[in-house]
C-alpha atoms as one frame of an Amber mdcrd trajectory, in Angstrom:
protein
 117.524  86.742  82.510 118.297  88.388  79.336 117.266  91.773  78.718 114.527
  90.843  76.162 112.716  89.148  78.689 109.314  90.606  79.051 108.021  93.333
  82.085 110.727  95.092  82.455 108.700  97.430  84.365 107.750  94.519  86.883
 111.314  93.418  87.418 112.614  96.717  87.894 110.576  97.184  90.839 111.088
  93.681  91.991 114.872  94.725  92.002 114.138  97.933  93.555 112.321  97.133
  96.225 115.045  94.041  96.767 117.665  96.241  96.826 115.899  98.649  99.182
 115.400  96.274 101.757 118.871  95.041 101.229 120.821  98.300 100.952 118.822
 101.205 101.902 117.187 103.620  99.479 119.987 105.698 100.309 122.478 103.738
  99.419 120.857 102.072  96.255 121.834 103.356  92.879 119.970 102.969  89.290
 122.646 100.783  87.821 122.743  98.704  90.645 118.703  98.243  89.951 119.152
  98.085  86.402 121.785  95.460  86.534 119.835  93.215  89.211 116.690  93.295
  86.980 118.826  92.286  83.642 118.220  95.470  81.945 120.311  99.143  81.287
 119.979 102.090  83.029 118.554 103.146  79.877 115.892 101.039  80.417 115.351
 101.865  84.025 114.597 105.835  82.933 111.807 104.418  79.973 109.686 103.302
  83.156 110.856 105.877  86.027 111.876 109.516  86.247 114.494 108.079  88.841
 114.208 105.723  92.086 112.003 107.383  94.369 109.250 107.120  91.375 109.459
 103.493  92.149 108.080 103.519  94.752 105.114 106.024  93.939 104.703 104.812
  90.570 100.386 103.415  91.391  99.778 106.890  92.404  98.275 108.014  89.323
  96.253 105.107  89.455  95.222 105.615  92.941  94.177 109.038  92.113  91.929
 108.280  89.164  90.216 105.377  90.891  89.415 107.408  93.999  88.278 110.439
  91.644  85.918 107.690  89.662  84.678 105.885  92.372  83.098 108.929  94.117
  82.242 110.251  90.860  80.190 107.110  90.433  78.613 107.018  94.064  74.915
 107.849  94.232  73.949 110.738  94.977  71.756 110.276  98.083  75.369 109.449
  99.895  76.446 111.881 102.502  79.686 113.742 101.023  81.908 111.769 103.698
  80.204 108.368 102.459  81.017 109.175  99.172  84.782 109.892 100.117  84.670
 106.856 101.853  83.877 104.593  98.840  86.678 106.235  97.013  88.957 105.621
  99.858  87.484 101.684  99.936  88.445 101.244  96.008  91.640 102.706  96.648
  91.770 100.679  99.500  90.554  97.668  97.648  93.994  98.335  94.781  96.549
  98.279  97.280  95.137  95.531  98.940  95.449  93.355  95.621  99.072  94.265
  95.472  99.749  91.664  98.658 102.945  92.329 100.723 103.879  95.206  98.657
 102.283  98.111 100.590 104.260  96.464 103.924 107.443  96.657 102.178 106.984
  99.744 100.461 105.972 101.625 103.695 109.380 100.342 105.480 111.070 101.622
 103.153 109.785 105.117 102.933 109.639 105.153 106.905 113.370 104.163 106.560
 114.135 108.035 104.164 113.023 111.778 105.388 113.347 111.592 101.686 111.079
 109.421 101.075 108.181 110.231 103.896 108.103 114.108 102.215 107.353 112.482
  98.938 104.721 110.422 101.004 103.054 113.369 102.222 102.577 114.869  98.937
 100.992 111.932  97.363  98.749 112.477 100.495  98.259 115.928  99.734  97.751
 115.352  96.372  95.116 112.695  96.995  93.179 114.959  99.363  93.009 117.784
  96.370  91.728 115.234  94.230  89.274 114.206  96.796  88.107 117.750  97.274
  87.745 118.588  93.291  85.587 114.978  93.060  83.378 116.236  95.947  82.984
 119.815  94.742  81.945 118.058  90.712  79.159 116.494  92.993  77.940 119.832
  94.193  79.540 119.611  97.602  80.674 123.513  98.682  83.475 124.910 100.081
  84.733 124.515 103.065  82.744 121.227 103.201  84.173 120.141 100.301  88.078
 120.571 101.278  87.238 119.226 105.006  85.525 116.004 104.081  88.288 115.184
 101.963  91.013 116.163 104.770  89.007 114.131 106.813  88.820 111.501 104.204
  92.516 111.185 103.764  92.888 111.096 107.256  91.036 108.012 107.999  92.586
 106.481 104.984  95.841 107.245 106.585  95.000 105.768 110.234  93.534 102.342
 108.484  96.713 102.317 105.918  99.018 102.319 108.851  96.842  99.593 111.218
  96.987  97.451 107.856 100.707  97.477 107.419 101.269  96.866 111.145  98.629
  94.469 111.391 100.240  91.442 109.842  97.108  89.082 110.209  95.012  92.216
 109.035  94.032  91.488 105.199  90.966  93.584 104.530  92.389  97.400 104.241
  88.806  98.549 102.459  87.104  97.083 106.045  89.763  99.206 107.868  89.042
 102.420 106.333  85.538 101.658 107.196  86.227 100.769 110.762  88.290 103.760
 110.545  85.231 106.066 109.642  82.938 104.861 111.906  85.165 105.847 114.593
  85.636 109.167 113.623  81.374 109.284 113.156  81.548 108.574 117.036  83.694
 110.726 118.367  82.468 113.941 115.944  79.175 112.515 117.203  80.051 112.598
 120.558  79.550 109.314 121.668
């Protein structure tokens, strides 16, 4: 495929994430993406910072539809109900992105590396949170904990969805997810 060939973007992943699976992050190198996907290294650093940013590259988008979402939810919701439709539409966006999430999560399990960078995606999503709960009036420390919470049950569903093979509904998870933590905080 020549290097004029259009999304560039889209095939460097597909490389990356080939490659990954192949080789190891560790062991992967930008040329050796660049060159897979038919394009320069020069290419590869228009679209990423460097590899890692591969695989975190949605995050941005994650972040603003989560922020959205709950900025959109009515206002009769309970602050964790709110959270939680953020967490659905989030949910919702990986889901579309099929067997991607799967392979994307072995590979950052495979890397310290890569599970550090994880957790500050997570962190970062959870500040978010907190700052979208806190423009709907919600105080502090209500605020931060709902949203700790909130990333928390996103986290639980996330990793019942990628283990889960015949699992397809990630949104339902995160719900299933909640409604366990409503019992048990409920004391049921």
């Amino acid at each position: 495929m020549g290097r004029w060939e259009p999304n560039a973007r889209g095939r460097l992943m597909q490389a990356a994430f080939a490659l990954y699976g192949e080789r190891g992050f560790e062991q992967t190198t930008v040329a050796e993406i660049a060159e897979r996907a038919g394009l320069t290294e020069r290419t590869f650093f228009r679209h990423f910072a460097d590899k890692r940013e591969v695989l975190f590259a949605g995050a941005d988008a994650l972040r603003e539809l989560l922020v959205s979402t709950v900025a959109k939810a009515p206002g009769s919701l309970a602050p964790i109900d709110a959270a939680a439709a953020g967490l659905e539409a989030a949910g919702a966006l990986i889901q579309e992105g099929g067997e991607l999430a799967r392979q994307r999560q072995a590979i950052i399990a495979s890397s310290a590396e890569l599970q550090e960078r994880e957790l500050i995606k997570l962190a970062s999503l959870a500040a978010a949170l907190a700052e979208a709960l806190r423009r709907r009036g919600v105080e502090d420390p209500a605020a931060s904990l709902t949203a700790e919470a909130g990333i928390a049950v996103f986290k639980v569903a996330f990793e019942r969805y990628v283990e889960e093979t015949d699992q397809q509904d990630l949104p339902l998870l995160i719900r299933e997810s909640l409604d366990e933590l409503k019992a048990v905080t409920a004391g049921r």
